[in-house]
N, C-alpha and C positions, 0 to 999 in steps of 0.2 A: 516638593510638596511638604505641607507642615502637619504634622502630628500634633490630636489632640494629646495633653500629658494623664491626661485622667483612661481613655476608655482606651487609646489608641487610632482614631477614625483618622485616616488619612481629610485633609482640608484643602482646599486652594490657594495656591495665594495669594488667589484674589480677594478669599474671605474676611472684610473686615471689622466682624460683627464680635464682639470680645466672649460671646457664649456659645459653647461647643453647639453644630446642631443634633448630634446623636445624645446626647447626656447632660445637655445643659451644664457642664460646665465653666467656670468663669478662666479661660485659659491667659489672663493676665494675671489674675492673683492666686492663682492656683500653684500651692508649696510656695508662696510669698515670703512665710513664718522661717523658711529653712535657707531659701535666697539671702535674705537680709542676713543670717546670722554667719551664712558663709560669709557674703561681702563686708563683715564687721572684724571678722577673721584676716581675711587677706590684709583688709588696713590695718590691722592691729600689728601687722607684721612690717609692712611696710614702714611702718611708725617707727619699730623697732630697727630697722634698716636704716631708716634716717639718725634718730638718733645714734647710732654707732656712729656713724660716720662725721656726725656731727662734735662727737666725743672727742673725736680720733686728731679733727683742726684745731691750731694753734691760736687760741683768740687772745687781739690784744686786750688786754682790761687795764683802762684809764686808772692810778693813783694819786689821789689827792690829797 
């Protein structure tokens, strides 16, 4: 079963109607603001994993 994130109301889930039915909440964009800055997070790290490694190979570079 799925929990609303706002009141707690246990849901179905079968429920697929995007606003909670005890508090009307919008249980898809609800802490949206806090998701997205996470998920900017993790990539920004990831980013940073790539480029090391990307540091770390030997590339040839053509001279002309």
């Amino acid at each position: 079963m799925r929990k609303c994130p706002k009141c707690g109301e246990r849901l179905s889930p079968l429920y697929f109607k995007t606003a909670c039915k005890a508090c009307s909440a919008d249980i898809l964009y609800y802490h949206f603001d806090e998701r997205l800055e996470q998920d900017a997070q993790k990539a920004a790290a990831q980013e940073e994993k790539v480029q090391r490694l990307l540091n770390r190979l030997p590339l040839r570079r053509n001279k002309r």
